[in-house]
N, CA, C and O atoms as a printed pandas DataFrame, in Angstrom:
     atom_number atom_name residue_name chain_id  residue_number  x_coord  y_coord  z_coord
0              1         N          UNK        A               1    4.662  -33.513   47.977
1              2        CA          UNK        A               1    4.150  -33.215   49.289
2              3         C          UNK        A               1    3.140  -32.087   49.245
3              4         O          UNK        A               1    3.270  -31.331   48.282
4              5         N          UNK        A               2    2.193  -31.830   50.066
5              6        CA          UNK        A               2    1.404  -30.590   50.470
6              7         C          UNK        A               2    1.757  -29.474   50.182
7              8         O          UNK        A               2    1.063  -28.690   49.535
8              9         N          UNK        A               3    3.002  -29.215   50.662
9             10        CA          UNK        A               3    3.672  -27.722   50.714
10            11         C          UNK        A               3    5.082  -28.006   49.543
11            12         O          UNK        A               3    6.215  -27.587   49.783
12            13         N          UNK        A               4    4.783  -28.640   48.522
13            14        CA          UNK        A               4    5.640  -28.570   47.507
14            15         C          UNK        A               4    7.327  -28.956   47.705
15            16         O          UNK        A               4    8.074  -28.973   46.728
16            17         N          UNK        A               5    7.772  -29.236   48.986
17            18        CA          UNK        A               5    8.697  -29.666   49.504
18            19         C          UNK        A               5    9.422  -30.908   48.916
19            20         O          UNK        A               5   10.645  -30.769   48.882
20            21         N          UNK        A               6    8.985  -31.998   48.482
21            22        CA          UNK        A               6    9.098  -33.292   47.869
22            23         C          UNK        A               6    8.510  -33.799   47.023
23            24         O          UNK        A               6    7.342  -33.417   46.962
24            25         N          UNK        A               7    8.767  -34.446   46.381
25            26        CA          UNK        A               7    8.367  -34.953   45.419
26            27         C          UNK        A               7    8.727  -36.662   44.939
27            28         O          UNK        A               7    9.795  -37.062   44.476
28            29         N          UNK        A               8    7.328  -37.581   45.249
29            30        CA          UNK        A               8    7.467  -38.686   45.566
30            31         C          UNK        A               8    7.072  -39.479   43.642
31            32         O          UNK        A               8    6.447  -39.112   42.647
32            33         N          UNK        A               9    7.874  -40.640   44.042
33            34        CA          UNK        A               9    7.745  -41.247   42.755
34            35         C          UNK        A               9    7.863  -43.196   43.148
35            36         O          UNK        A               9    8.162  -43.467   44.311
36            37         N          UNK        A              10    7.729  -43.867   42.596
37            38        CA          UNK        A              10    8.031  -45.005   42.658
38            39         C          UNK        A              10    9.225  -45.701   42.185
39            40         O          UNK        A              10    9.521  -45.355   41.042
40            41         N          UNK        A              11    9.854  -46.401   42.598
41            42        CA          UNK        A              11   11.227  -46.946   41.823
42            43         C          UNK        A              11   10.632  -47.690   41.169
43            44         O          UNK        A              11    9.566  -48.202   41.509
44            45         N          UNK        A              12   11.285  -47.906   39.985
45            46        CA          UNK        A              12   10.941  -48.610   38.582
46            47         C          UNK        A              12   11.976  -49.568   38.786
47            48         O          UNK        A              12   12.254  -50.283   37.823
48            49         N          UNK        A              13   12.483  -49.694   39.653
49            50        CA          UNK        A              13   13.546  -51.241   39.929
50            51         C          UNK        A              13   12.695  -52.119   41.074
51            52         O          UNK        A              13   12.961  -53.304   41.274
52            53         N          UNK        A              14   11.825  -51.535   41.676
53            54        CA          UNK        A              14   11.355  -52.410   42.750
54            55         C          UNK        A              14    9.942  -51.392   43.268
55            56         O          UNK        A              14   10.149  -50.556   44.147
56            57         N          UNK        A              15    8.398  -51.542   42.609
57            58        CA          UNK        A              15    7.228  -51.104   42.746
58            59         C          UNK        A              15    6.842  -50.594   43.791
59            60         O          UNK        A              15    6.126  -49.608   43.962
60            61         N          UNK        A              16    7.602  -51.668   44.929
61            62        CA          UNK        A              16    7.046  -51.554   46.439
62            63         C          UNK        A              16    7.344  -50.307   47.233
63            64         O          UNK        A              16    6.776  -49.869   48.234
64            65         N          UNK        A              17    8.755  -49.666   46.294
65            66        CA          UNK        A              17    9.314  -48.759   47.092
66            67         C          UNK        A              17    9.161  -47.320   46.200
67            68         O          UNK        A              17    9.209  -47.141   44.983
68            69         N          UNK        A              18    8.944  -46.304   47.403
69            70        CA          UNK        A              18    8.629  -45.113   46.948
70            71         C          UNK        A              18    9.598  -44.043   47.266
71            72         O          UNK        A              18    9.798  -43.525   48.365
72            73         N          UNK        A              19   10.259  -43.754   45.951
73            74        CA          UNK        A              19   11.285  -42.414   46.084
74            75         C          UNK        A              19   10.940  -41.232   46.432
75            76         O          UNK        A              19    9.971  -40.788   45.815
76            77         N          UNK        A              20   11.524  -40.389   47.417
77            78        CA          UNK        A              20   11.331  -39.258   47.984
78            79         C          UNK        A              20   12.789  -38.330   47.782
79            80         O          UNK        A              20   13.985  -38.438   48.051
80            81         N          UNK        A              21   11.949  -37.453   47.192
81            82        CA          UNK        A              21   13.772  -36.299   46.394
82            83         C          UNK        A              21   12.942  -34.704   46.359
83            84         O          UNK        A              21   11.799  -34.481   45.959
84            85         N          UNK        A              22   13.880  -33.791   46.883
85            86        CA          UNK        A              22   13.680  -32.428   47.473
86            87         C          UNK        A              22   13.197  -32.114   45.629
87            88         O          UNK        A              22   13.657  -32.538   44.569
88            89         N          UNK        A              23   12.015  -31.130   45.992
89            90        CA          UNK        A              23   11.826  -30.414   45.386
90            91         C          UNK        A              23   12.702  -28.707   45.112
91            92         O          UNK        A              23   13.321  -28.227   46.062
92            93         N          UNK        A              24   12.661  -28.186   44.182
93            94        CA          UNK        A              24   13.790  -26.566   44.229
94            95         C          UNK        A              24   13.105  -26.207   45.149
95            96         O          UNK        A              24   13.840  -26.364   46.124
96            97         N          UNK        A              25   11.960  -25.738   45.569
97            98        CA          UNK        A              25   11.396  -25.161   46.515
98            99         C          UNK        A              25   11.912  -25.799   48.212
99           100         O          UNK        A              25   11.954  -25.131   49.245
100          101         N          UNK        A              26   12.330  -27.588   48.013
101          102        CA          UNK        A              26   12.440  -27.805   48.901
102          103         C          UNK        A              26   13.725  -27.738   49.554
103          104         O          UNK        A              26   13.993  -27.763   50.755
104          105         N          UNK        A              27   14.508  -27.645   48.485
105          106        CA          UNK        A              27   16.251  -27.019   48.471
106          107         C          UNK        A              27   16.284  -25.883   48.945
107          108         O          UNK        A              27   17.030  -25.713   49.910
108          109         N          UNK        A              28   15.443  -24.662   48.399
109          110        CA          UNK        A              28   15.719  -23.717   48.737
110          111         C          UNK        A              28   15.441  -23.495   50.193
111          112         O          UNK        A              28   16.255  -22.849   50.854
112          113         N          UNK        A              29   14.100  -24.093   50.875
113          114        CA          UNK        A              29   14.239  -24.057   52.438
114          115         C          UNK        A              29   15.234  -24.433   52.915
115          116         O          UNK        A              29   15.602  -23.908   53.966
116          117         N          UNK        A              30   15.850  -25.252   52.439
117          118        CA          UNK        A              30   17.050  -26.146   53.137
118          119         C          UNK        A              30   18.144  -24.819   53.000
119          120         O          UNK        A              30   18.466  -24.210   54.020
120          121         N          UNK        A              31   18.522  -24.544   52.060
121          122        CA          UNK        A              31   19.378  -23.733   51.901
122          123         C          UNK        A              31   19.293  -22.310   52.507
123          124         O          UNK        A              31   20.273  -21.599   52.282
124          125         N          UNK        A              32   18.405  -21.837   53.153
125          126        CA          UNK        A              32   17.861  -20.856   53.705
126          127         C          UNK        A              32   18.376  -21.026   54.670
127          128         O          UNK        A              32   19.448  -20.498   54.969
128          129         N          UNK        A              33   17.353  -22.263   55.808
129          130        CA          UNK        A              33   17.980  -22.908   57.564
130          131         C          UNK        A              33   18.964  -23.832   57.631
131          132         O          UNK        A              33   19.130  -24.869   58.272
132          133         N          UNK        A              34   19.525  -23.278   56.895
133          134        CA          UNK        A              34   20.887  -23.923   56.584
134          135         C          UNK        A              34   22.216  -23.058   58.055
135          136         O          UNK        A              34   22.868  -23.571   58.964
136          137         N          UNK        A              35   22.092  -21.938   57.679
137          138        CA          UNK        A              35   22.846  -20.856   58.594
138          139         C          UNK        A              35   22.189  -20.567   59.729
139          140         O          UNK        A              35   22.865  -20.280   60.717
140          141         N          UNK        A              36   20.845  -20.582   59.813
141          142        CA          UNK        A              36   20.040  -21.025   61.347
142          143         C          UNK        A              36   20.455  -22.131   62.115
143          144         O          UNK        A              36   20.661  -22.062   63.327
144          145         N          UNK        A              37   20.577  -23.113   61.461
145          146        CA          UNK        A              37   20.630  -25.015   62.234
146          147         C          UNK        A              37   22.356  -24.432   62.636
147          148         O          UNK        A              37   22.752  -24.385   63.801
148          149         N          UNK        A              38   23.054  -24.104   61.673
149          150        CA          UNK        A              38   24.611  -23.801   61.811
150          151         C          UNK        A              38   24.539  -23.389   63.338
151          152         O          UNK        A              38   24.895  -24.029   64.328
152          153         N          UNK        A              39   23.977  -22.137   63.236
153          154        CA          UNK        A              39   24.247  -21.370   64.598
154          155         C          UNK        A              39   23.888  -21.825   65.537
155          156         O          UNK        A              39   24.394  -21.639   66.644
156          157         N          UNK        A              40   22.988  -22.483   65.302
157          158        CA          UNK        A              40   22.112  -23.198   66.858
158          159         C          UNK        A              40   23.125  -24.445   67.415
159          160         O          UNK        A              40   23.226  -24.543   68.638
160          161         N          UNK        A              41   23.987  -25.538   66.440
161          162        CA          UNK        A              41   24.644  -26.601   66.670
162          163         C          UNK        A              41   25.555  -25.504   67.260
163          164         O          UNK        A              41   25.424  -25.312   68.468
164          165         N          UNK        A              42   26.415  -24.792   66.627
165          166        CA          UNK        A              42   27.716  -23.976   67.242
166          167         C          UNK        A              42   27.562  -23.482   68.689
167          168         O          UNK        A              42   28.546  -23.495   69.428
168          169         N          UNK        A              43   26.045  -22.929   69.244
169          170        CA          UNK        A              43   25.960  -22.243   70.540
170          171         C          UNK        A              43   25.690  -23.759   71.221
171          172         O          UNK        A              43   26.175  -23.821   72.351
172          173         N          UNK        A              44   25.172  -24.721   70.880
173          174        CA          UNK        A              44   25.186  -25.613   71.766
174          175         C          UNK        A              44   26.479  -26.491   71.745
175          176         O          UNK        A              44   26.537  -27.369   72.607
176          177         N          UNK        A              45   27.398  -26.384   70.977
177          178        CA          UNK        A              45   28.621  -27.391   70.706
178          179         C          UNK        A              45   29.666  -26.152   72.059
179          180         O          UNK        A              45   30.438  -26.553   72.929
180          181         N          UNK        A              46   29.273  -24.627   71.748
181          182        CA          UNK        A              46   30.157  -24.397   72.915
182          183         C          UNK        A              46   30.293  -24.056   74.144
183          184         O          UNK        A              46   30.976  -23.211   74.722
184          185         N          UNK        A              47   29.247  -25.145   74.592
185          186        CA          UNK        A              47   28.802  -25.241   75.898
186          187         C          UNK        A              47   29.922  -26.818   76.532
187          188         O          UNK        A              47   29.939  -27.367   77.634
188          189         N          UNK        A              48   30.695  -27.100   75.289
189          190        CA          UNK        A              48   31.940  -28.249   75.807
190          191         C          UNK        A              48   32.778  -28.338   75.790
191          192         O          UNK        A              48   33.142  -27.936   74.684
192          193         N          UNK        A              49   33.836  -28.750   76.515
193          194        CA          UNK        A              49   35.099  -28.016   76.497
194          195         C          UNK        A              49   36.124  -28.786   75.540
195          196         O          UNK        A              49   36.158  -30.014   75.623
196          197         N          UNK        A              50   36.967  -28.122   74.628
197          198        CA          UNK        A              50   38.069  -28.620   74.231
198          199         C          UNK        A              50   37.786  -30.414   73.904
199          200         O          UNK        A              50   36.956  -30.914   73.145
200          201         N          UNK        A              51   38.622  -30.970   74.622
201          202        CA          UNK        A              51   38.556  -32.585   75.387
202          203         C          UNK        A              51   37.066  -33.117   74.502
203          204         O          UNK        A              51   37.011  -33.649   73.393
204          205         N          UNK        A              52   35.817  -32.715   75.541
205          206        CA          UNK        A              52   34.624  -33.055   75.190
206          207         C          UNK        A              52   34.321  -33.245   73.609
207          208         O          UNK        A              52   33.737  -34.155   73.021
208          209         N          UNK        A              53   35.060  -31.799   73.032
209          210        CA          UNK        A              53   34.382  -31.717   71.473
210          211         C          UNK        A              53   35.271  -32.188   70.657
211          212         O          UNK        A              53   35.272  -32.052   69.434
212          213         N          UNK        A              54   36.202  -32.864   71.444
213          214        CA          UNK        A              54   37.368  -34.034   70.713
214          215         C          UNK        A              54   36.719  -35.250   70.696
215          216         O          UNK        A              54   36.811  -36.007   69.730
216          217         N          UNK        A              55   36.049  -35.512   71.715
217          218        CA          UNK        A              55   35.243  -36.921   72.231
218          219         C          UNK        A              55   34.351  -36.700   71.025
219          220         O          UNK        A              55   34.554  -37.365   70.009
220          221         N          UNK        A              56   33.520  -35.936   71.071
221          222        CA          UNK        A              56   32.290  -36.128   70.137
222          223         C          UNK        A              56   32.314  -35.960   69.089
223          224         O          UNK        A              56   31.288  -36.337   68.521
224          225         N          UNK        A              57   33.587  -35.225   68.024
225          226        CA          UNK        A              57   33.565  -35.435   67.109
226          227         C          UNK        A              57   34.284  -36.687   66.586
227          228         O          UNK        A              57   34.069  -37.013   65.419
228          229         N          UNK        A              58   35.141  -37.438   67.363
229          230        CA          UNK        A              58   35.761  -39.021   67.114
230          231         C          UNK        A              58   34.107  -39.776   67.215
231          232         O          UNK        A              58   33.770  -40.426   66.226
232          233         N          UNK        A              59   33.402  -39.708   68.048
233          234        CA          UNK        A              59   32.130  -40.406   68.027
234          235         C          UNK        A              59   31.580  -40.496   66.814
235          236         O          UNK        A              59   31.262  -41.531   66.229
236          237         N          UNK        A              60   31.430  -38.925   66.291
237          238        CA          UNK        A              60   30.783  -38.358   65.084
238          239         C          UNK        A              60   31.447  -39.137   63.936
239          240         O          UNK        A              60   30.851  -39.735   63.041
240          241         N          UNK        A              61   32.399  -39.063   64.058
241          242        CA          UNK        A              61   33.424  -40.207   62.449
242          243         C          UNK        A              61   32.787  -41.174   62.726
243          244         O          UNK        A              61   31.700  -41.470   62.228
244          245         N          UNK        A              62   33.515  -41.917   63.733
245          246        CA          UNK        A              62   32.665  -43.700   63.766
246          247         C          UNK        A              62   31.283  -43.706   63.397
247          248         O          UNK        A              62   31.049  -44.476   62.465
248          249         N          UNK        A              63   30.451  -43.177   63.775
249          250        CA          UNK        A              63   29.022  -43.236   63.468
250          251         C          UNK        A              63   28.935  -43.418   62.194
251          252         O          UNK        A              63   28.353  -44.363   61.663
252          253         N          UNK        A              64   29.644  -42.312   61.498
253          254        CA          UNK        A              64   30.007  -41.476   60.082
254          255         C          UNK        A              64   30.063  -42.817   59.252
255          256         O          UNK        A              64   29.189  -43.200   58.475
256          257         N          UNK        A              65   31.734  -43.732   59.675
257          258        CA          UNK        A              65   32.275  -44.261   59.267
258          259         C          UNK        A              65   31.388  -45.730   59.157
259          260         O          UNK        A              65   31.292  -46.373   58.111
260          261         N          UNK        A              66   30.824  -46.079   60.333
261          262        CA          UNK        A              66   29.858  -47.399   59.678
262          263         C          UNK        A              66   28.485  -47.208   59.708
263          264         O          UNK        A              66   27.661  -47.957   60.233
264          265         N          UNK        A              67   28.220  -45.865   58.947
265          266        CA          UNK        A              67   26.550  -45.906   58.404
266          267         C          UNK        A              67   27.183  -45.633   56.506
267          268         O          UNK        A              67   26.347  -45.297   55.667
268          269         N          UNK        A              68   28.653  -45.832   56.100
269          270        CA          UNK        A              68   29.222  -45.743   55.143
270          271         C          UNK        A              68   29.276  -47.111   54.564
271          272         O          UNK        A              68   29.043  -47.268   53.366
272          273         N          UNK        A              69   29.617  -48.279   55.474
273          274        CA          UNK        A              69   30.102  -49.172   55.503
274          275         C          UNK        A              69   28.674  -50.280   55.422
275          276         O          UNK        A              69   28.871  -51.493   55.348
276          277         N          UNK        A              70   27.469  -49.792   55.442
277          278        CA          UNK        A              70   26.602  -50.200   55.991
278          279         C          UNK        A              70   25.808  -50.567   54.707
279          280         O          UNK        A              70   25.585  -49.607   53.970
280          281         N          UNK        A              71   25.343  -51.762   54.302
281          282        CA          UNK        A              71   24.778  -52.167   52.625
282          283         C          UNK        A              71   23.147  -52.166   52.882
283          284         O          UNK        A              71   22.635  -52.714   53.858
284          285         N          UNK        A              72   22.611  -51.657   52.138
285          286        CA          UNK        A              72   20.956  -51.988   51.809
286          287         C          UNK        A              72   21.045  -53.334   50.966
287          288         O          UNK        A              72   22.127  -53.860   50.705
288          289         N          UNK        A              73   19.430  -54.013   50.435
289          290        CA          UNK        A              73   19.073  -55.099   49.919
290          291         C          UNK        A              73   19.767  -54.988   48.729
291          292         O          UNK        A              73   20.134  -56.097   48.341
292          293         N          UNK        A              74   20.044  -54.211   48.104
293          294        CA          UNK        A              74   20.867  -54.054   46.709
294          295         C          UNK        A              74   22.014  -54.340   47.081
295          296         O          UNK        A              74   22.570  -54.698   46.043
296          297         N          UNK        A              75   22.878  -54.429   48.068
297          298        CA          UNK        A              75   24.367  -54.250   48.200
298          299         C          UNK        A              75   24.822  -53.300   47.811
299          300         O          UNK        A              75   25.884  -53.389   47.195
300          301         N          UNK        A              76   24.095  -51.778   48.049
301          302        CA          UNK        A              76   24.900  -50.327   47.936
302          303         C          UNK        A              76   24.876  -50.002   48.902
303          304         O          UNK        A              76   24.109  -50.490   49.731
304          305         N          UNK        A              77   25.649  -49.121   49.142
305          306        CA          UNK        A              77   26.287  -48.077   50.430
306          307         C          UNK        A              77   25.185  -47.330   50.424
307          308         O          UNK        A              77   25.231  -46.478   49.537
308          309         N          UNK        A              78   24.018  -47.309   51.192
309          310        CA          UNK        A              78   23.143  -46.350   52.065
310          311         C          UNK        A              78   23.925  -44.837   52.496
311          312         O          UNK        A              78   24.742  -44.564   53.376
312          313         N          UNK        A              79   23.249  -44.011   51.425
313          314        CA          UNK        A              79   23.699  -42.608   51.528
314          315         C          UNK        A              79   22.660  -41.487   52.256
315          316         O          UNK        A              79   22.999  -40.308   52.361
């Protein structure tokens, strides 16, 4: 990428498709706004009560649970 963030390559199993994988530089941003994104989900998660953040984290599994369940053209589990 531009700002050294990624780093693109081609799959050597299939030409058409182009791999995209964090660069260290691009880890390390991640790992930085890592404890920023934290805090920001937490002040907005406790704006719901109890009940609510029972609801949405059962939502959150299911979602969880069939984007697990869920096969690409290879027949692997899409991670």
């Amino acid at each position: 990428g531009r700002r050294g963030l990624v780093r693109r390559a081609t799959d050597p199993r299939d030409r058409r498709v182009t791999l995209v994988q964090l660069t260290s530089a691009g880890k390390a941003l991640i790992d930085e706004l890592r404890p920023r994104h934290r805090r920001l989900v937490e002040q907005r998660l406790s704006y719901l009560s109890p009940e609510e953040l029972a609801a949405f984290h059962q939502a959150m599994q299911h979602l969880y649970d069939a984007l697990q369940t869920h096969q690409d053209q290879d027949n692997q589990p899409i991670q």
